[in-house]
Biopython code that builds the backbone (N, CA, C, O; Angstrom):
import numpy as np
from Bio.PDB.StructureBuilder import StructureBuilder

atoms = [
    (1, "UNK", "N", (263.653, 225.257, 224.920)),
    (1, "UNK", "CA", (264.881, 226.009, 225.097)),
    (1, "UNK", "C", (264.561, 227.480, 225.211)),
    (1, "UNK", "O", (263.807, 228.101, 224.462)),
    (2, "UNK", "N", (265.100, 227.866, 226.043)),
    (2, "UNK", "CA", (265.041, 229.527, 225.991)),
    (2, "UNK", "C", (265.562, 230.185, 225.398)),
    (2, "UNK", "O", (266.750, 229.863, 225.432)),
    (3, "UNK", "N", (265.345, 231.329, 224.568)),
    (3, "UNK", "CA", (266.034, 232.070, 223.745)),
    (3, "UNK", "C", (267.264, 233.282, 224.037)),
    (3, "UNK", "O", (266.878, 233.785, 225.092)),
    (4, "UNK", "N", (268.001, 233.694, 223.804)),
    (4, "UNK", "CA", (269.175, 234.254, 223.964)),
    (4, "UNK", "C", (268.198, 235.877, 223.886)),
    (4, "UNK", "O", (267.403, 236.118, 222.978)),
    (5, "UNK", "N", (268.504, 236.851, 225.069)),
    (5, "UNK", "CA", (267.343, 238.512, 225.353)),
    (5, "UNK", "C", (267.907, 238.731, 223.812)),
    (5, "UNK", "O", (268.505, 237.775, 223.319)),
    (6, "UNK", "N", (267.757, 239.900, 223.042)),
    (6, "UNK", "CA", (268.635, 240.642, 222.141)),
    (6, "UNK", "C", (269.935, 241.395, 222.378)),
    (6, "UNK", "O", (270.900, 241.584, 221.637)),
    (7, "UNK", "N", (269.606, 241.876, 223.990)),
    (7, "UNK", "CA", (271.077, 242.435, 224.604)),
    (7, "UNK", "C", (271.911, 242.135, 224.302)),
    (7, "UNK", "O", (272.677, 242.939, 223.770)),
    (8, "UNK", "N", (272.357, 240.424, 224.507)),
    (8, "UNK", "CA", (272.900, 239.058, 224.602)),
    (8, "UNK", "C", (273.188, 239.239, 223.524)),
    (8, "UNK", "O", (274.413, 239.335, 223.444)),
    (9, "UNK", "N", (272.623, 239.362, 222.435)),
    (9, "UNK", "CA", (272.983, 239.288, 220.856)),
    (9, "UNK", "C", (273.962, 239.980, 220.448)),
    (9, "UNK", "O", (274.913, 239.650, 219.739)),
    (10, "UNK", "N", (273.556, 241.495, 221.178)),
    (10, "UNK", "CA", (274.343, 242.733, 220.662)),
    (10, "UNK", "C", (275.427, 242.647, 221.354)),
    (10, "UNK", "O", (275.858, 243.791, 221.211)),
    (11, "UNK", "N", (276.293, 242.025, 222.102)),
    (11, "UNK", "CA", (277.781, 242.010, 222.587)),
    (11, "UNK", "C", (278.377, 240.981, 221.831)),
    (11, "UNK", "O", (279.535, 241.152, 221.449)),
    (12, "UNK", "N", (277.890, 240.133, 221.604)),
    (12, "UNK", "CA", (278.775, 238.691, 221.072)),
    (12, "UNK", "C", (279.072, 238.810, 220.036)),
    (12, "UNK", "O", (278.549, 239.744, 219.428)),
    (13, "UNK", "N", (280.178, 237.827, 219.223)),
    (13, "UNK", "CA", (280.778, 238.581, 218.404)),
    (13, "UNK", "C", (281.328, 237.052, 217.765)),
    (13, "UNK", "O", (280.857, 236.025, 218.254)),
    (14, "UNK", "N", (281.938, 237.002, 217.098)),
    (14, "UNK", "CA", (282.028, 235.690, 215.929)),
    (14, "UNK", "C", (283.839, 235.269, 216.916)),
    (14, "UNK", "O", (284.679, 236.168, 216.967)),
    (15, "UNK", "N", (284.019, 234.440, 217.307)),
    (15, "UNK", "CA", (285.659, 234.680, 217.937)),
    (15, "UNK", "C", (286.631, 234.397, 216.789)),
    (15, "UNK", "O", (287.811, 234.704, 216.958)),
    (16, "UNK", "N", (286.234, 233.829, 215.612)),
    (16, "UNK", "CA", (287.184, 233.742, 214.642)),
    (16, "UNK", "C", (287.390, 235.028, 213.342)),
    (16, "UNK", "O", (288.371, 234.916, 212.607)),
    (17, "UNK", "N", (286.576, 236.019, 213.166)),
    (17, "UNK", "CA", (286.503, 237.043, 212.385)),
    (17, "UNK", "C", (285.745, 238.380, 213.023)),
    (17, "UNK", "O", (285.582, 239.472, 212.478)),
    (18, "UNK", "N", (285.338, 237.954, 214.339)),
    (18, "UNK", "CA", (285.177, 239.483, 215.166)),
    (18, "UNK", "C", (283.725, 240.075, 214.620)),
    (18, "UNK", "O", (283.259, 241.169, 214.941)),
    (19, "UNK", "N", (283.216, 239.272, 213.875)),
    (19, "UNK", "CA", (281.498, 239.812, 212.990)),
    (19, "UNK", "C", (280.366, 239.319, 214.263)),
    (19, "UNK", "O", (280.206, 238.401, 215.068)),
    (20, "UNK", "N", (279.770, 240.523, 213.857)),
    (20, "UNK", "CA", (278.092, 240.170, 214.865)),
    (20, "UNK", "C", (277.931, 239.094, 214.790)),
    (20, "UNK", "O", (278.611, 238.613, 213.884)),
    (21, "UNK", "N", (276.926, 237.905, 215.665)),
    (21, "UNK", "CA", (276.406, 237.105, 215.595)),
    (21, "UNK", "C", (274.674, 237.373, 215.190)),
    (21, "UNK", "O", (274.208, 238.496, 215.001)),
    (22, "UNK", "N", (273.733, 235.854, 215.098)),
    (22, "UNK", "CA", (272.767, 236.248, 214.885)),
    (22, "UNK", "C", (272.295, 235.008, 215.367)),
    (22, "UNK", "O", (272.903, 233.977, 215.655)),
    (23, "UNK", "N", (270.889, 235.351, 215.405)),
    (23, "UNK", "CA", (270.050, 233.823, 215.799)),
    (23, "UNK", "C", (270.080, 233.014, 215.150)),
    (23, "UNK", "O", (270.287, 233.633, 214.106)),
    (24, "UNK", "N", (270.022, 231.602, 214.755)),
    (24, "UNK", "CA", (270.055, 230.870, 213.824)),
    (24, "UNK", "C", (268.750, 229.828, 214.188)),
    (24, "UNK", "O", (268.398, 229.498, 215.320)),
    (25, "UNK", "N", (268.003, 229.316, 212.610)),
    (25, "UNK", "CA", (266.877, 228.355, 212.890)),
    (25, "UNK", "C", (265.983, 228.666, 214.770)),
    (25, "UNK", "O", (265.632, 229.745, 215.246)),
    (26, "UNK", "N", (265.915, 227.805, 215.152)),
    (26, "UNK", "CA", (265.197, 228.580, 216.898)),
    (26, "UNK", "C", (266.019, 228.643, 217.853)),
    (26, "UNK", "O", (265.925, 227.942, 218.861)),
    (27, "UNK", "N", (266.940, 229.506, 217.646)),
    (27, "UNK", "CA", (267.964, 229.816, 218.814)),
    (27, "UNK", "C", (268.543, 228.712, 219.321)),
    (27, "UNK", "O", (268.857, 228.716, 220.511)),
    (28, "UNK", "N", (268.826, 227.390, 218.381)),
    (28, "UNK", "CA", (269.876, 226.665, 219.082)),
    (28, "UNK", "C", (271.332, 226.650, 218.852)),
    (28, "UNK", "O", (272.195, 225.960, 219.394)),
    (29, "UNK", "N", (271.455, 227.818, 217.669)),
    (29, "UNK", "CA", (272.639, 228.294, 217.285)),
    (29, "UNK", "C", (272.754, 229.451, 216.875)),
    (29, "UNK", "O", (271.883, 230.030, 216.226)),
    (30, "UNK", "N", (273.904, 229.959, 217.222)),
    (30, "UNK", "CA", (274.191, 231.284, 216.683)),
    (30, "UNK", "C", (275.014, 231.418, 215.100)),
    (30, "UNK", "O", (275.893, 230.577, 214.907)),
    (31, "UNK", "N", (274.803, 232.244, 214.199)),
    (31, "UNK", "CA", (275.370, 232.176, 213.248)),
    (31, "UNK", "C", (276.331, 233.143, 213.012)),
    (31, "UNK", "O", (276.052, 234.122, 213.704)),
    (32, "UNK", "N", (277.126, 233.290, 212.493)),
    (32, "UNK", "CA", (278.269, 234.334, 211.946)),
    (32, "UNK", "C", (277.337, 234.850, 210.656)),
    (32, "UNK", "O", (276.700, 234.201, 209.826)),
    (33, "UNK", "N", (277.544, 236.449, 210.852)),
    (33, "UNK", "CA", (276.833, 237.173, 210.061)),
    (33, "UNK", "C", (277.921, 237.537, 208.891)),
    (33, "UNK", "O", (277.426, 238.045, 207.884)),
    (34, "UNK", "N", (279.367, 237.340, 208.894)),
    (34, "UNK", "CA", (279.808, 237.759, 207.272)),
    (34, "UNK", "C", (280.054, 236.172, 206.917)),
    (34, "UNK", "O", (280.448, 235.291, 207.681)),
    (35, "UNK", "N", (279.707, 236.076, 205.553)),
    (35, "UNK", "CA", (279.680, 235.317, 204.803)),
    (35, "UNK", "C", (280.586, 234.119, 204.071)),
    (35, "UNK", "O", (280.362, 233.076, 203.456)),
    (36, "UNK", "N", (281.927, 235.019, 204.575)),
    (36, "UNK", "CA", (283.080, 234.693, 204.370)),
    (36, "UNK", "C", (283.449, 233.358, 205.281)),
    (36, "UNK", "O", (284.090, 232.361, 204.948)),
    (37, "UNK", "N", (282.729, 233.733, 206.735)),
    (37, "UNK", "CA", (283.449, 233.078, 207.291)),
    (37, "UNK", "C", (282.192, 231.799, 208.182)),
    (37, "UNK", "O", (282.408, 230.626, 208.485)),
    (38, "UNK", "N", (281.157, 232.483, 208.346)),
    (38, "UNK", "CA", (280.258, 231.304, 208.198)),
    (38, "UNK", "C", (279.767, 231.143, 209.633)),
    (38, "UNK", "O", (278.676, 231.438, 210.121)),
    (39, "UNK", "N", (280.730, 230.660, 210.122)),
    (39, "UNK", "CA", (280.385, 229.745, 211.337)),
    (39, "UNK", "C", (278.939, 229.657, 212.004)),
    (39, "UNK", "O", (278.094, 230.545, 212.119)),
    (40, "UNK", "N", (278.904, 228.271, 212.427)),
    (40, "UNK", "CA", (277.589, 228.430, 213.124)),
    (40, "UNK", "C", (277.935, 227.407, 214.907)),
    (40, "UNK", "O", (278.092, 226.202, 215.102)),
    (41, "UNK", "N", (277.932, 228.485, 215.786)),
    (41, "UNK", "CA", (278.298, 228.141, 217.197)),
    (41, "UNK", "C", (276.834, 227.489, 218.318)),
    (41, "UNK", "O", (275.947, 228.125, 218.888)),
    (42, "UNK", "N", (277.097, 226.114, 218.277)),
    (42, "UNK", "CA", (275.955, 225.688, 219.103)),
    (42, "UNK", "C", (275.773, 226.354, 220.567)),
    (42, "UNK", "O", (276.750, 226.713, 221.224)),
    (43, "UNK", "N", (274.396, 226.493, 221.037)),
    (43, "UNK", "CA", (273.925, 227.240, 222.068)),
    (43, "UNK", "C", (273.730, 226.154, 223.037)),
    (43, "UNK", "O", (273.088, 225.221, 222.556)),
    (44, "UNK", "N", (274.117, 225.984, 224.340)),
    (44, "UNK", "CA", (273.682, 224.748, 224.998)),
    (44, "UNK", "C", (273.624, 224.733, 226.137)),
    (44, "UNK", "O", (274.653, 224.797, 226.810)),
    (45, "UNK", "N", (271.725, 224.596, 226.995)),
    (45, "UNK", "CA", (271.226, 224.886, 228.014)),
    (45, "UNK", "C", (271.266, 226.951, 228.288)),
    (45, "UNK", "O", (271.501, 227.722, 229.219)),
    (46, "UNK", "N", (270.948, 227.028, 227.098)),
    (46, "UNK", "CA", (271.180, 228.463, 226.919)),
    (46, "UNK", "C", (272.409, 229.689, 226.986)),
    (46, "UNK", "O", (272.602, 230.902, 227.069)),
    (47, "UNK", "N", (273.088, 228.293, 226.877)),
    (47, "UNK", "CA", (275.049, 229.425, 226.928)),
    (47, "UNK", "C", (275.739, 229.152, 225.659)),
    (47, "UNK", "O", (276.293, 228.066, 225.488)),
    (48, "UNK", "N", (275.741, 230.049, 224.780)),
    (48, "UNK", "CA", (276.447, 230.036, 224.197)),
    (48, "UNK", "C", (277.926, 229.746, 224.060)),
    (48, "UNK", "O", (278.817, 230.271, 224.727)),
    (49, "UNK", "N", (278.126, 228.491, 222.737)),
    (49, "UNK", "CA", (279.592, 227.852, 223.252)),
    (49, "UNK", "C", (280.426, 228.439, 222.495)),
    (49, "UNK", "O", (280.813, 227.528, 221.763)),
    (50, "UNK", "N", (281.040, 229.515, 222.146)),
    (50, "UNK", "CA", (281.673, 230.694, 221.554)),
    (50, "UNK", "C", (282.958, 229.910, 221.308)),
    (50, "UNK", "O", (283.821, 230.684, 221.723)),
    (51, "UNK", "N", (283.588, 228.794, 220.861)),
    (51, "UNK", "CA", (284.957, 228.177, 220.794)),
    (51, "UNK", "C", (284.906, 227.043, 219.000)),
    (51, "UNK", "O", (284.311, 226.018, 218.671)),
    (52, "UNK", "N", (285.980, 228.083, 218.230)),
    (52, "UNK", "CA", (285.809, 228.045, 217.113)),
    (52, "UNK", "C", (286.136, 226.199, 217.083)),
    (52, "UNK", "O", (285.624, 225.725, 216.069)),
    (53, "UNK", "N", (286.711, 225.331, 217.782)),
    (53, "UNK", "CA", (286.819, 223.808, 217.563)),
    (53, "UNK", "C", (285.182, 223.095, 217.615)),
    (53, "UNK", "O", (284.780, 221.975, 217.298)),
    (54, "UNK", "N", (284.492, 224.287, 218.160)),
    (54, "UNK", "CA", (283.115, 223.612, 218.926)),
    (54, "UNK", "C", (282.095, 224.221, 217.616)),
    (54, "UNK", "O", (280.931, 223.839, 217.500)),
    (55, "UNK", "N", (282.603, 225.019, 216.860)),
    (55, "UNK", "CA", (281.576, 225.856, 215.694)),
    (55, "UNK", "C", (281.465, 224.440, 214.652)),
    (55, "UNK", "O", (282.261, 223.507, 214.761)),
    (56, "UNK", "N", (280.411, 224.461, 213.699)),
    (56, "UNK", "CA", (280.403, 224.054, 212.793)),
    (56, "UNK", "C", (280.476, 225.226, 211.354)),
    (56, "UNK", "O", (280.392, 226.448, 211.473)),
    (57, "UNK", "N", (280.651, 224.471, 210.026)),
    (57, "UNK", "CA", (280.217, 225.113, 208.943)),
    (57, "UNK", "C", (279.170, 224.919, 208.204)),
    (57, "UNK", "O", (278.953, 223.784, 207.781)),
    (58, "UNK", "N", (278.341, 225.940, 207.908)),
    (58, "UNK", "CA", (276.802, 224.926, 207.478)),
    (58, "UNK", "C", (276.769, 224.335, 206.515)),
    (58, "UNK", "O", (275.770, 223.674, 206.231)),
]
sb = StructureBuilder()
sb.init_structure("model")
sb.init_model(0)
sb.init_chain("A")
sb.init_seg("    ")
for serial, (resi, resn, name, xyz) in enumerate(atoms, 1):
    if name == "N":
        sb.init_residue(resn, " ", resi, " ")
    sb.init_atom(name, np.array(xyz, "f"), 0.0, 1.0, " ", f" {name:<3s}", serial, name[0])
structure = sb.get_structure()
């Protein structure tokens, strides 16, 4: 799998609490960086699936 540039990193944004994202385990997910709210959004064929029904909670 290919990894998400850092650019990529720095625009995206959590769609349910508006918090940075981050890499998660080897870039097959992105994680929500406040704590509160968790989410972890699967990455797939390298596109991020940004749709809080499609997030898990870890």
């Amino acid at each position: 799998m290919a990894t998400l540039e850092p650019w990529v990193l720095e625009l995206l944004a959590c769609p349910a609490c508006k918090s940075p994202l981050r890499a998660a385990g080897d870039a097959e997910e992105l994680g929500c960086t406040n704590d509160a709210c968790g989410l972890v959004y699967p990455v797939r064929d390298g596109v991020p699936v940004l749709l809080v029904d499609e997030a898990r909670r870890p």
